[in-house]
Structure formats: structure tokens, C-alpha cells
C-alpha atoms as an extended CHARMM CRD file, in Angstrom:
* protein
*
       248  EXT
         1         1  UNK       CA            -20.4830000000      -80.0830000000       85.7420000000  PROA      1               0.0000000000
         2         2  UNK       CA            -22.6220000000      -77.7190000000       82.8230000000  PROA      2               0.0000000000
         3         3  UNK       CA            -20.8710000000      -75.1250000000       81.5460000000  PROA      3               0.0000000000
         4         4  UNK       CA            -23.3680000000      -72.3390000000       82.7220000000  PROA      4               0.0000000000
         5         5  UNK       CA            -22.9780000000      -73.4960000000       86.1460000000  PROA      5               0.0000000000
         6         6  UNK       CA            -18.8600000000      -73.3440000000       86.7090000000  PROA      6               0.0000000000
         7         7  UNK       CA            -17.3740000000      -70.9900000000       89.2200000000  PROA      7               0.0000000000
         8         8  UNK       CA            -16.3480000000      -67.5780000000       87.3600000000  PROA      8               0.0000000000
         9         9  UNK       CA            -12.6880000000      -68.6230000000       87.9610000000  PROA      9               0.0000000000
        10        10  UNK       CA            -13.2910000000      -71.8660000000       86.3290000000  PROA      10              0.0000000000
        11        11  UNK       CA            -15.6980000000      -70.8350000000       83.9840000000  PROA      11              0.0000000000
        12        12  UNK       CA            -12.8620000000      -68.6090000000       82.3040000000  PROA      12              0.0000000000
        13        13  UNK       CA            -10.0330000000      -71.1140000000       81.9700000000  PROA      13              0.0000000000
        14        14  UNK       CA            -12.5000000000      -73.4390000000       80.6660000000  PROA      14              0.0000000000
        15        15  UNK       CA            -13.5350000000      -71.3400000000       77.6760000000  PROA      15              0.0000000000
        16        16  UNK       CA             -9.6430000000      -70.1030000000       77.3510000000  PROA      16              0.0000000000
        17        17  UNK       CA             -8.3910000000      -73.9260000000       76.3560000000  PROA      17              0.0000000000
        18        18  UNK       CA            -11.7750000000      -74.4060000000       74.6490000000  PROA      18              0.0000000000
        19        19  UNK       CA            -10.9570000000      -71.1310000000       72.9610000000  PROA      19              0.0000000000
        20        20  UNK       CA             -6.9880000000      -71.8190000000       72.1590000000  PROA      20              0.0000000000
        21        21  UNK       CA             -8.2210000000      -75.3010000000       71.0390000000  PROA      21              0.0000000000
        22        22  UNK       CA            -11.1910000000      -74.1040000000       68.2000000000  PROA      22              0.0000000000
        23        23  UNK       CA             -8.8450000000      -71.3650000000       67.2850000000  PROA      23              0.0000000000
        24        24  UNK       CA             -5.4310000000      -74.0120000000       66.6510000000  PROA      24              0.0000000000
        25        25  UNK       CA             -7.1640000000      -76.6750000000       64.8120000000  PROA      25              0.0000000000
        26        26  UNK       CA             -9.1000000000      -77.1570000000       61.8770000000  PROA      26              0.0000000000
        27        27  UNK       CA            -11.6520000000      -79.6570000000       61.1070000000  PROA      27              0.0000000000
        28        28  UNK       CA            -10.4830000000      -82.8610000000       59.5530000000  PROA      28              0.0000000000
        29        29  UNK       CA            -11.5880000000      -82.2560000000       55.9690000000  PROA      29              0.0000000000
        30        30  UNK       CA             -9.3240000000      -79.2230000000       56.4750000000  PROA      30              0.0000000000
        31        31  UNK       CA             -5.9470000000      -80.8250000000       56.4580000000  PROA      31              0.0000000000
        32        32  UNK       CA             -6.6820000000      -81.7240000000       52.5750000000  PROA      32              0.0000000000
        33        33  UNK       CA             -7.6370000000      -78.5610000000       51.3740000000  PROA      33              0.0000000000
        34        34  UNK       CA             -5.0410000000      -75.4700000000       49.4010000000  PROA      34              0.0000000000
        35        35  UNK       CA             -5.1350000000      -72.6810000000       50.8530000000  PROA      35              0.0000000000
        36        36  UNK       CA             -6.4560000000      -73.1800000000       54.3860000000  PROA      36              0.0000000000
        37        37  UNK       CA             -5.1140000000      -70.2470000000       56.7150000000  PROA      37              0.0000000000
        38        38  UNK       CA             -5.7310000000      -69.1260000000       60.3460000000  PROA      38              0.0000000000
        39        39  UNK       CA             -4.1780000000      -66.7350000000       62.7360000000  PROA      39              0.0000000000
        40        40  UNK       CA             -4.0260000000      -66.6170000000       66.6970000000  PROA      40              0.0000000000
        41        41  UNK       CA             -3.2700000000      -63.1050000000       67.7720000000  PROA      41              0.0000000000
        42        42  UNK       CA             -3.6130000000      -60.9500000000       71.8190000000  PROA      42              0.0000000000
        43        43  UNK       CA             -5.2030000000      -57.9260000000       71.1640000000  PROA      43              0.0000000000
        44        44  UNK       CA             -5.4480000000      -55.4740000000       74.4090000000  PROA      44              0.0000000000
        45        45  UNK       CA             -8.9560000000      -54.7330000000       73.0560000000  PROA      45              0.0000000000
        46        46  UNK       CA            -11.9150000000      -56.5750000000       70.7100000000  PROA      46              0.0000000000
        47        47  UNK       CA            -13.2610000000      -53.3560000000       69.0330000000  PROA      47              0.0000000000
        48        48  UNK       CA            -15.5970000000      -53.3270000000       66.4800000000  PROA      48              0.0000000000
        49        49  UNK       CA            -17.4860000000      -49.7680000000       64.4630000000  PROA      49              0.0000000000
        50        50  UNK       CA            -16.1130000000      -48.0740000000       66.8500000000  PROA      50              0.0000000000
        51        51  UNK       CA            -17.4600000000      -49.8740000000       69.9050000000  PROA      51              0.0000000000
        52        52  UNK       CA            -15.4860000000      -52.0890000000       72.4430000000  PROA      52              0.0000000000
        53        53  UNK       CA            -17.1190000000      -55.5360000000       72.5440000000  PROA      53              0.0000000000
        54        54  UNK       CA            -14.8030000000      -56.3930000000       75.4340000000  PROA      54              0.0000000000
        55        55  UNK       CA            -15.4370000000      -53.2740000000       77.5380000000  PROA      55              0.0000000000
        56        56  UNK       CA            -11.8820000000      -52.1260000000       76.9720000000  PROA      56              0.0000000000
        57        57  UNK       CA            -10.2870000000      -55.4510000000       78.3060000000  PROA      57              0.0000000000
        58        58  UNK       CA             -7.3810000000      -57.6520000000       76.3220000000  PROA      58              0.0000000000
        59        59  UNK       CA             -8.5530000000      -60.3450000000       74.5720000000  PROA      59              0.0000000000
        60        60  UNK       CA             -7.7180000000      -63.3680000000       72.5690000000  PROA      60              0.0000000000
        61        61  UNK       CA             -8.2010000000      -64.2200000000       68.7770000000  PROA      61              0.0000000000
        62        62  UNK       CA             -8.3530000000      -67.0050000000       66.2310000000  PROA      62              0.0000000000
        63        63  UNK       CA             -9.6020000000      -67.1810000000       62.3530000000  PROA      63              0.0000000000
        64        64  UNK       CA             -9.5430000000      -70.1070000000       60.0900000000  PROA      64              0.0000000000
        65        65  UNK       CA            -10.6670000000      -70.0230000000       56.8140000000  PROA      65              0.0000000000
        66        66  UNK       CA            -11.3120000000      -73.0580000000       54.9680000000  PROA      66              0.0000000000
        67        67  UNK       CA            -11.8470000000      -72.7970000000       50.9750000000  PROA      67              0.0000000000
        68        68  UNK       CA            -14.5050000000      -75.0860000000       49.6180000000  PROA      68              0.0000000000
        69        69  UNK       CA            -14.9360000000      -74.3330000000       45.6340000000  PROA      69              0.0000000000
        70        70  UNK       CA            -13.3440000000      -71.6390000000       43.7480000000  PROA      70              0.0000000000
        71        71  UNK       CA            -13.8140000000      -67.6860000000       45.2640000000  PROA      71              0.0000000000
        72        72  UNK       CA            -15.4600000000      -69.6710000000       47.9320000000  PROA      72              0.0000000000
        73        73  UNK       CA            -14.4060000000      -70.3930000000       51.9000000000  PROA      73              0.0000000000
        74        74  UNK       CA            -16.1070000000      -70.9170000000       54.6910000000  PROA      74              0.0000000000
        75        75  UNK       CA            -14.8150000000      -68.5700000000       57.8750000000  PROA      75              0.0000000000
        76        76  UNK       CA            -14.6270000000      -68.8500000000       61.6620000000  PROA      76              0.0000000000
        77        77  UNK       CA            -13.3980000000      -66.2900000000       64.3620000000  PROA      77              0.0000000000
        78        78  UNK       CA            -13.2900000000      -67.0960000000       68.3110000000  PROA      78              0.0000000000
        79        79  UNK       CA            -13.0210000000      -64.3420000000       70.6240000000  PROA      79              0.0000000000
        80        80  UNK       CA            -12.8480000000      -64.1110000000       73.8580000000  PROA      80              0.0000000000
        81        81  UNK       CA            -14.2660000000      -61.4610000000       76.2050000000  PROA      81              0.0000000000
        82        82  UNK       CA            -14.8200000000      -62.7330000000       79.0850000000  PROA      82              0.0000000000
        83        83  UNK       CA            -17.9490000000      -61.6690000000       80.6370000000  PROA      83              0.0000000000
        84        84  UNK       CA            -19.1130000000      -58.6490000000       77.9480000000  PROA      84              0.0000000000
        85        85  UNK       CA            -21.2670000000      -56.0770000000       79.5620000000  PROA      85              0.0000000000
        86        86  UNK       CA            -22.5800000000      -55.0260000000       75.8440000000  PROA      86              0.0000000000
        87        87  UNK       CA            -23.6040000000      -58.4110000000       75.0040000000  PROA      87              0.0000000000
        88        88  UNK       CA            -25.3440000000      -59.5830000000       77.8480000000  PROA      88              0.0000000000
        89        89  UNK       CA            -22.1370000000      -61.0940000000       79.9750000000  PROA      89              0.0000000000
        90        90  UNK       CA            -21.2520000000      -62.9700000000       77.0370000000  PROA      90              0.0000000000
        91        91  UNK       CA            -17.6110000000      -64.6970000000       77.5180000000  PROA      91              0.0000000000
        92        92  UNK       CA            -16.8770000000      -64.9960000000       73.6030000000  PROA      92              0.0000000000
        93        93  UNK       CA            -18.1720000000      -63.9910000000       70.7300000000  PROA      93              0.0000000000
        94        94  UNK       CA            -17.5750000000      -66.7620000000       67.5880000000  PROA      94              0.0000000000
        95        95  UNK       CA            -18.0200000000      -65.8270000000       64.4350000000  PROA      95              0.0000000000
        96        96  UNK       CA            -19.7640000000      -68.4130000000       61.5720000000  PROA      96              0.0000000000
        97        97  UNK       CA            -19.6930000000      -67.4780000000       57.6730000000  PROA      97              0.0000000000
        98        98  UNK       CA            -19.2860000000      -68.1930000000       54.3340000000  PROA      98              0.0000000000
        99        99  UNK       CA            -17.3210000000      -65.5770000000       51.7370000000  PROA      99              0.0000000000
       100       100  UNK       CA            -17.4020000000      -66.0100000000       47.9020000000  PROA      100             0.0000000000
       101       101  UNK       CA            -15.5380000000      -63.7110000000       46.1150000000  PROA      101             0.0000000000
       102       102  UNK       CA            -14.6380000000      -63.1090000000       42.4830000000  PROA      102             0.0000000000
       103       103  UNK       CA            -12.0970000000      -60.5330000000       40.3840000000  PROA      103             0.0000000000
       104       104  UNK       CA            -12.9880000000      -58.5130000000       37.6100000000  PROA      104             0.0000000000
       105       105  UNK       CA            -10.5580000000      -56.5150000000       35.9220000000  PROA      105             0.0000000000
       106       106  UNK       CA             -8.8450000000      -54.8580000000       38.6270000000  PROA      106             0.0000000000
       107       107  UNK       CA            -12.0510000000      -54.8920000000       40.7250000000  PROA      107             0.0000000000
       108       108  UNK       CA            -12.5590000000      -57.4440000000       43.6210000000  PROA      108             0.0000000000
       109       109  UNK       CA            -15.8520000000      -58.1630000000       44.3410000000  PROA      109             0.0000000000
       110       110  UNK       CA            -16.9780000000      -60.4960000000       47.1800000000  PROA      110             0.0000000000
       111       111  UNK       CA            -20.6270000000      -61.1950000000       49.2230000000  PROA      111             0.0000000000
       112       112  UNK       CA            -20.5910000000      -62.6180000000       52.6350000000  PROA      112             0.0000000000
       113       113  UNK       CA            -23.2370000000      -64.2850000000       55.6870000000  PROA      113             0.0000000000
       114       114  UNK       CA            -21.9050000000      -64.2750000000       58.8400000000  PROA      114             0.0000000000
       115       115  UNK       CA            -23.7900000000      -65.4420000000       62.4320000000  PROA      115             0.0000000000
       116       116  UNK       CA            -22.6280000000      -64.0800000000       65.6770000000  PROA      116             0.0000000000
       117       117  UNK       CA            -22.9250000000      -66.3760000000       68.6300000000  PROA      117             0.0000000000
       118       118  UNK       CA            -22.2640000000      -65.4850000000       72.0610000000  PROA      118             0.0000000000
       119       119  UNK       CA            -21.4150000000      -68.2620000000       74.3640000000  PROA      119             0.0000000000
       120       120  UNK       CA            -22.0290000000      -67.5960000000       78.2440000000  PROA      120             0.0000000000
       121       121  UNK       CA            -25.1990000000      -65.7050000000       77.5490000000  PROA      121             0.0000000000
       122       122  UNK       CA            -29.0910000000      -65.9260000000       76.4200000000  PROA      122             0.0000000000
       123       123  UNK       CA            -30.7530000000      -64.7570000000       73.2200000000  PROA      123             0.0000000000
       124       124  UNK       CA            -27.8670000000      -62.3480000000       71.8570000000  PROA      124             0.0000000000
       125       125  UNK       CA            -26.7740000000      -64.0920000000       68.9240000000  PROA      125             0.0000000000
       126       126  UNK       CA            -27.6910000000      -62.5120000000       65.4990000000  PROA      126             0.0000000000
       127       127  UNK       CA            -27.0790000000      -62.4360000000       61.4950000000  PROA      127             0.0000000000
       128       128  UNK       CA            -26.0580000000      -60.3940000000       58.9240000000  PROA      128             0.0000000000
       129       129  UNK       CA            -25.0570000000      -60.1760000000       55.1990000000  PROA      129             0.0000000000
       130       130  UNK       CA            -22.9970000000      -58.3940000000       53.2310000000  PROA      130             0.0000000000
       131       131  UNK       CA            -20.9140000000      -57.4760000000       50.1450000000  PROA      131             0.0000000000
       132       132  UNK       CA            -17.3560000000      -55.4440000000       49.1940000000  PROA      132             0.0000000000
       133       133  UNK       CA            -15.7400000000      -54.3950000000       46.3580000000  PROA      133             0.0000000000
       134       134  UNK       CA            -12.0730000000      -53.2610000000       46.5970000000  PROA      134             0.0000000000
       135       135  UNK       CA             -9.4520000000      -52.1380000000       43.5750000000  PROA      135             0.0000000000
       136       136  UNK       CA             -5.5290000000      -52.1240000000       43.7530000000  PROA      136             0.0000000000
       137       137  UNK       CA             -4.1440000000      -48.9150000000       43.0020000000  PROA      137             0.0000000000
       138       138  UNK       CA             -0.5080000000      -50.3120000000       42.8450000000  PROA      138             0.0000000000
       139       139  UNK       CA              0.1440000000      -50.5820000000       46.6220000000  PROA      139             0.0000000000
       140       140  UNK       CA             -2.4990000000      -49.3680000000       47.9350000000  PROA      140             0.0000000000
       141       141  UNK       CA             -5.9470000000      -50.7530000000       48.4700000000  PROA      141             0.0000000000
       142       142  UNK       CA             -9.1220000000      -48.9720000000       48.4750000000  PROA      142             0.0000000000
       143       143  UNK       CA            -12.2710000000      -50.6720000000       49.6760000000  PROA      143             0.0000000000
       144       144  UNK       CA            -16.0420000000      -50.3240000000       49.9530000000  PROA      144             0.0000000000
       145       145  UNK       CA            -18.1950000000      -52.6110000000       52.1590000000  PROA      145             0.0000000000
       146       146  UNK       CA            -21.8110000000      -53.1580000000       53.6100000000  PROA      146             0.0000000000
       147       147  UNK       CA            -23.4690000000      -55.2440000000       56.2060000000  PROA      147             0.0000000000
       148       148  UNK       CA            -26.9310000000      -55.3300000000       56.7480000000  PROA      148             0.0000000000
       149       149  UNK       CA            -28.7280000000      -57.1240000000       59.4290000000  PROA      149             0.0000000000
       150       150  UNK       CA            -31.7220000000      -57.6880000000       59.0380000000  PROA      150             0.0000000000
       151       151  UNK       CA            -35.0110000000      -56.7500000000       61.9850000000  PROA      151             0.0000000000
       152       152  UNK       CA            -33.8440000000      -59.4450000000       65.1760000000  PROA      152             0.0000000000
       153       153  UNK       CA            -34.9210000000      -59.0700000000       68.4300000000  PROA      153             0.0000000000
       154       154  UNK       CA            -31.2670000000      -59.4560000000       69.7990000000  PROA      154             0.0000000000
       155       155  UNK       CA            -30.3860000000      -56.3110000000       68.2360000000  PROA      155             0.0000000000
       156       156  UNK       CA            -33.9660000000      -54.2800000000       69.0300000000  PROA      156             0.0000000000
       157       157  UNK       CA            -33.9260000000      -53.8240000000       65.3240000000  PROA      157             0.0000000000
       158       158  UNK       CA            -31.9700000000      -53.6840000000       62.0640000000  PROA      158             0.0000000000
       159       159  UNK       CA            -28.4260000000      -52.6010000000       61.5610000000  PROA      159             0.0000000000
       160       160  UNK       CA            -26.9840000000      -51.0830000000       58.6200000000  PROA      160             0.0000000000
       161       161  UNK       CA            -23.0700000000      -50.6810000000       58.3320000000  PROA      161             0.0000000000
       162       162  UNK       CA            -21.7170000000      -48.5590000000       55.3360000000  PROA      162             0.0000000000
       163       163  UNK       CA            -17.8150000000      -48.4240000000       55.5240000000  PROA      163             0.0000000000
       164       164  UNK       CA            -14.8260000000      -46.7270000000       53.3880000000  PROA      164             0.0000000000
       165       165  UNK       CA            -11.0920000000      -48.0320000000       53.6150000000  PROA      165             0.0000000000
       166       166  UNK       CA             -7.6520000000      -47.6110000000       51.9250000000  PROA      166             0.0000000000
       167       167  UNK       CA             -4.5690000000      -49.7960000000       52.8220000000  PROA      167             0.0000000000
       168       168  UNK       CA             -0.9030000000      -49.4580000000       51.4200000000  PROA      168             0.0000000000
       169       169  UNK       CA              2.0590000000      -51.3380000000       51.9530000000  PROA      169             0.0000000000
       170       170  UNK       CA              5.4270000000      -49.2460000000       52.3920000000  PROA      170             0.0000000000
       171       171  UNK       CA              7.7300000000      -50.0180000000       49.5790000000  PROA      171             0.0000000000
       172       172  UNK       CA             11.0870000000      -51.6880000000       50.3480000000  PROA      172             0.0000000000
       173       173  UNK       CA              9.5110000000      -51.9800000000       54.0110000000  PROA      173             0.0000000000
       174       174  UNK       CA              7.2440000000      -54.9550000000       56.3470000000  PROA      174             0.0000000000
       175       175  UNK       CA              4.9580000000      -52.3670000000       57.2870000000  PROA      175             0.0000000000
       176       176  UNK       CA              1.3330000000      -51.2170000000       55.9350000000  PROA      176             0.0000000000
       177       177  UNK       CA             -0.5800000000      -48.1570000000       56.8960000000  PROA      177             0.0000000000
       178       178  UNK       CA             -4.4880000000      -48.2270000000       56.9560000000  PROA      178             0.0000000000
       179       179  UNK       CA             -7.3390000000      -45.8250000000       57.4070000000  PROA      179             0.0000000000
       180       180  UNK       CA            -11.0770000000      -45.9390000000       57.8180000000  PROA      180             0.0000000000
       181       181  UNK       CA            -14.1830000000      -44.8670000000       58.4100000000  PROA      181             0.0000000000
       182       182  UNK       CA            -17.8330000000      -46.1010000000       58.8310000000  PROA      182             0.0000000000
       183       183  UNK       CA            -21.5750000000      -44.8620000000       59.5490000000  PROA      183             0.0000000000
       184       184  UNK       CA            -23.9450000000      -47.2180000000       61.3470000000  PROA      184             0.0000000000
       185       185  UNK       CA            -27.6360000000      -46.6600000000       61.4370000000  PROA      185             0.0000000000
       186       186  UNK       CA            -31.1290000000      -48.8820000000       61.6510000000  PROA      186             0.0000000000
       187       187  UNK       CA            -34.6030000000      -48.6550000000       62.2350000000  PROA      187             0.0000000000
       188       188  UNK       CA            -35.1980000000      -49.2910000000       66.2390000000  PROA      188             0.0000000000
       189       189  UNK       CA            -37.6920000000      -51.0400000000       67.7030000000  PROA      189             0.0000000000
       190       190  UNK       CA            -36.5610000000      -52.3130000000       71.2490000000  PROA      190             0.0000000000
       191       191  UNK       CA            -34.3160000000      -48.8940000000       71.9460000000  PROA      191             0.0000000000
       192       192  UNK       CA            -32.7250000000      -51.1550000000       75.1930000000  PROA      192             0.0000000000
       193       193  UNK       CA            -31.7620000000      -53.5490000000       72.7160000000  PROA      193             0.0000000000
       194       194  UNK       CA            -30.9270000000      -51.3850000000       69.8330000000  PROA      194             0.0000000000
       195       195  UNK       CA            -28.0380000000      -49.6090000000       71.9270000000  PROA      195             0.0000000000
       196       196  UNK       CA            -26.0180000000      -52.6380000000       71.8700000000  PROA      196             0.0000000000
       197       197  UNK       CA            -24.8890000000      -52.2650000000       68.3030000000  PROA      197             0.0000000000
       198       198  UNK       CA            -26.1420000000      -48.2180000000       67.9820000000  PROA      198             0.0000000000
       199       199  UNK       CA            -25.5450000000      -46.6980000000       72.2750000000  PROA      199             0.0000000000
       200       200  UNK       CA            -26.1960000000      -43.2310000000       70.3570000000  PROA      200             0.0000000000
       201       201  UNK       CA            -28.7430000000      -43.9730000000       67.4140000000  PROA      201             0.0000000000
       202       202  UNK       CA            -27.2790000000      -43.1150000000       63.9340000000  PROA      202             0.0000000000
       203       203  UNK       CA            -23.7150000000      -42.4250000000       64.3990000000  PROA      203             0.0000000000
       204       204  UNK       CA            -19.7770000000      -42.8190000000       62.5740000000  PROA      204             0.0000000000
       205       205  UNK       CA            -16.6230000000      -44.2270000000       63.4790000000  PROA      205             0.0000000000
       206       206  UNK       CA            -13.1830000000      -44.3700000000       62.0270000000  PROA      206             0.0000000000
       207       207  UNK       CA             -9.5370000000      -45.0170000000       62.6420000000  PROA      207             0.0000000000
       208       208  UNK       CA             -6.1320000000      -45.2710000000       61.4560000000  PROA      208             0.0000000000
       209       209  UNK       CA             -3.3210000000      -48.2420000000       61.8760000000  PROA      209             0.0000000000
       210       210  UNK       CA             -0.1520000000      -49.3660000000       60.9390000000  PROA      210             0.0000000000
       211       211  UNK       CA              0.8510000000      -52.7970000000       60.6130000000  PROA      211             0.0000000000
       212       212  UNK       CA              4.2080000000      -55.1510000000       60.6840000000  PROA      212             0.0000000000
       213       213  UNK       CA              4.4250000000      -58.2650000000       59.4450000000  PROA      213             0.0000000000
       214       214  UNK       CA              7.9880000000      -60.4730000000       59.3050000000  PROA      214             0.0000000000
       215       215  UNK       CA              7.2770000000      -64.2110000000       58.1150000000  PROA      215             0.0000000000
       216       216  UNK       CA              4.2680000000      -65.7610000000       60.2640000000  PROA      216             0.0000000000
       217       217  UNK       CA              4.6910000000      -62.8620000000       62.5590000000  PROA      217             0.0000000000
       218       218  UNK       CA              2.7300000000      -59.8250000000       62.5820000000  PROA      218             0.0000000000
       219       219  UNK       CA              2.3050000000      -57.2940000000       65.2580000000  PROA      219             0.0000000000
       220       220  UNK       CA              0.0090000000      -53.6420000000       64.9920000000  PROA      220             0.0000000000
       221       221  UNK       CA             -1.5610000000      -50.5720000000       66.3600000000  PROA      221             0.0000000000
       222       222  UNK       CA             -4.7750000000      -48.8750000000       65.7360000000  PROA      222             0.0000000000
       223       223  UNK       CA             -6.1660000000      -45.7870000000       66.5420000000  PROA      223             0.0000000000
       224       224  UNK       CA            -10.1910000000      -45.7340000000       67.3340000000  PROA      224             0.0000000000
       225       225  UNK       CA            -12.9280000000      -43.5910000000       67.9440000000  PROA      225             0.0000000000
       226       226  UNK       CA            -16.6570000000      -42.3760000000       66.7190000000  PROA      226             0.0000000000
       227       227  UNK       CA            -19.2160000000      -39.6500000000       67.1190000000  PROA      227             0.0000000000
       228       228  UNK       CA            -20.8330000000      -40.9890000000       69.4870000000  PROA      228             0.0000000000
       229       229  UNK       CA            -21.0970000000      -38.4110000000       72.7080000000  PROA      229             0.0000000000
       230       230  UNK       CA            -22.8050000000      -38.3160000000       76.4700000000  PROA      230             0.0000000000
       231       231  UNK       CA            -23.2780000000      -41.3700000000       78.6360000000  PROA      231             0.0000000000
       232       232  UNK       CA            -22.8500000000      -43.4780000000       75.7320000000  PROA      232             0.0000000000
       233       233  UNK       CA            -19.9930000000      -43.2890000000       74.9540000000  PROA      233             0.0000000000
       234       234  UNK       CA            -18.7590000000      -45.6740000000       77.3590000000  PROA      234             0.0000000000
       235       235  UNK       CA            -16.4380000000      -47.8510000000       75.6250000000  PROA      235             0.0000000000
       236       236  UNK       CA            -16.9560000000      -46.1620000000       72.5160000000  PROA      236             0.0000000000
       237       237  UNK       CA            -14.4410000000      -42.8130000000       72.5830000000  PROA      237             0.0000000000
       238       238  UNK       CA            -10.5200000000      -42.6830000000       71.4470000000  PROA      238             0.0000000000
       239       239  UNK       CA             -8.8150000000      -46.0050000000       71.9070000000  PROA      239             0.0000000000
       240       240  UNK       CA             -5.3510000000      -46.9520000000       70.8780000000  PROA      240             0.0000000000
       241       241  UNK       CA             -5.4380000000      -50.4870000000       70.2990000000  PROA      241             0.0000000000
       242       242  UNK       CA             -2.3440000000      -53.3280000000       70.1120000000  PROA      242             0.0000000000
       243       243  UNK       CA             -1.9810000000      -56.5210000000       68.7100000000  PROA      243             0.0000000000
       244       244  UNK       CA              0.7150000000      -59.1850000000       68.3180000000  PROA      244             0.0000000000
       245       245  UNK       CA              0.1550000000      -62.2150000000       66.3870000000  PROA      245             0.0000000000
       246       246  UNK       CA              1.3210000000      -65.2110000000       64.1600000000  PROA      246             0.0000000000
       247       247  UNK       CA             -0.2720000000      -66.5910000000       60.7030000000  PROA      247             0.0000000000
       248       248  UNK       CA             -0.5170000000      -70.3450000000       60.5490000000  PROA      248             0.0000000000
């Protein structure tokens, strides 16, 4: 029986093994490569800038990364959300990119493409690019990033994402503290559309976390919330987020 045409119930424990599968295995060139990593995780929410992609409901994570040359990998994220309002009832979102990356001095600098697809809906998936520089300041992090995508008709627009972080590891402790913040902002030309990724036009987010980490385990919580006001902020005001993990 198609996919698209499952009963709900077994719709969603379809895409869960499909899910656990893509997220615990990595292609067969993969096995022969240094350095390959990945990471399943439960998360009770899949928030992004400040916006809940899973309309405040737990979800379910896995990365790979798979390096190809030198400063360069090729990245995947699955996860699931089981029936999105934001992104058109979507019951995933995965997550296809490359990364190269490079240091210089104590700079490191790093440019990115990433496609979003969104399996268990129509015409939502979209692109973007973007590029980071970060510097060590002995433990501590501090790091600069944008994403631009560009004018797509999923997103009623372009999307511009201008962010700010700094990260720090506790001495003599498994435990790192993190804070952020970020402005989103676009031109708009289908405004339905366009409040996907922007409910309230030009507006910030940011957030602060703390994070554990003993062997392949790590566990976390983050605090979330933006500017955005009114009826849209649905899904988009204070959040405290969880998350339990292991590394592979």
C-alpha cells in the first residue's frame, strides 16, 4: 500500500522504523571513511529560530555526517514531527547538505548548502546557503553565522537568518553552557506562505542551554523564545526544551 495512503496510525509507525533506520545506518561507502559520526537523540520539542517545527510535540532525531575530502562532509538530519501544522502536515523534516570548512589562525571558517524536505506533504521543501566563522577564546566559543534562502515559492519569499553564539565548557566538569540569539527577516511575496518561516514579519529569537555529556551520552536543556507577539505567536513564545541522547 503507498505511503500517502496508510491509516494515520500506520502511517506513523511506518515513518518511525523508516526514521530509526536512516538515522542508525550509514551508507556503505561510509563504513570506510575517518571520522564518520552520527547521533540519535528524543527531544520533547524540534525548535528552530525560535519557532516550533513540531507544534510543541516530542520528537525524534538522527545526524550523520560523512567526510568526503579534507574540511569537507556531506550531512544528513531526520526528524520526525509527525503531522506539522507549520509545514503543511509534514511527518518529518530531513535535512540534505554539504559543509566545507577550513581554520585560519584561530579563526574557523566554514560555508554550507542544505535542502529541507518534508515527507508526508506537497510542495514545502526548500534551500538555503550559508557560511560561519567561529574563534576559541580558551574554553569558550564564540560564533557568527548566516543562512540565506533564496526567493521559493514554499517559503512565499526569501529568508535571511543572521545569528550570534558563545559556548563554554566548565572546567574540571562534563557540562557546557550556551547562549544565543538571532534576527530573521526577507522580502515577502506570498504573506500565507511567508509566515511559515517569518508568523510575525521581521522578528528575533534567542536562548540559553546547558549541556552534559559522559562518554557517548549526552543529555540537555534549552531555554527558547522570540519577539514575536499576537496570534502568532503560537508555537513561537518561551519554551524550555529537553533532550537525551547518545553519539555513535
Amino acid at each position: 500500500m503507498p505511503f500517502a495512503i496508510l491509516p494515520p496510525i500506520k502511517r506513523k509507525a511506518a515513518l518511525a522504523c523508516a526514521f530509526l533506520a536512516s538515522a542508525g545506518a550509514s551508507p556503505a561507502f561510509a563504513q570506510y571513511a575517518d571520522g564518520v559520526s552520527g547521533t540519535m537523540e528524543a527531544a520533547s520539542e524540534e525548535r528552530r529560530r525560535g519557532l516550533s517545527w513540531s507544534d510543541g510535540d516530542p520528537v525524534l532525531r538522527g545526524t550523520l555526517s560523512v567526510p568526503v575530502a579534507e574540511g569537507l562532509s556531506l550531512d544528513g538530519v531526520a526528524v520526525s514531527l509527525w503531522g506539522s501544522d507549520r509545514h503543511g502536515g509534514a511527518d518529518a523534516v530531513v535535512d540534505l547538505g554539504a559543509t566545507y570548512a577550513r581554520q585560519i589562525g584561530g579563526w574557523r571558517l566554514s560555508a554550507e548548502g542544505r535542502y529541507h524536505l518534508f515527507p508526508g506533504s506537497a510542495d514545502q521543501a526548500y534551500g538555503e546557503i550559508g557560511a560561519g566563522a567561529a574563534f576559541l577564546i580558551g574554553p569558550a566559543s564564540i560564533d557568527f553565522n548566516g543562512s540565506y534562502a533564496p526567493r521559493q515559492s514554499s517559503i512565499g519569499g526569501d529568508n535571511l537568518y543572521l545569528s550570534a553564539s558563545a559556548t563554554m565548557g566548565l572546567p574540571g566538569t562534563p557540562l557546557t553552557i550556551s547562549a544565543r540569539i538571532g534576527r530573521s527577516s526577507g522580502d515577502v511575496q506570498d504573506p500565507a506562505r511567508a509566515m511559515r518561516l517569518r508568523p510575525d514579519g521581521t522578528y528575533w529569537d534567542y536562548g540559553v542551554g546547558v549541556d552534559y555529556m559522559k562518554d557517548r551520552w549526552f543529555a540537555g536543556l534549552r531555554y527558547a523564545d522570540s519577539s514575536i507577539a499576537g496570534p502568532a505567536s503560537r508555537h513561537a513564545g518561551a519554551s524550555l526544551i529537553a533532550r537525551i541522547g547518545l553519539s555513535l
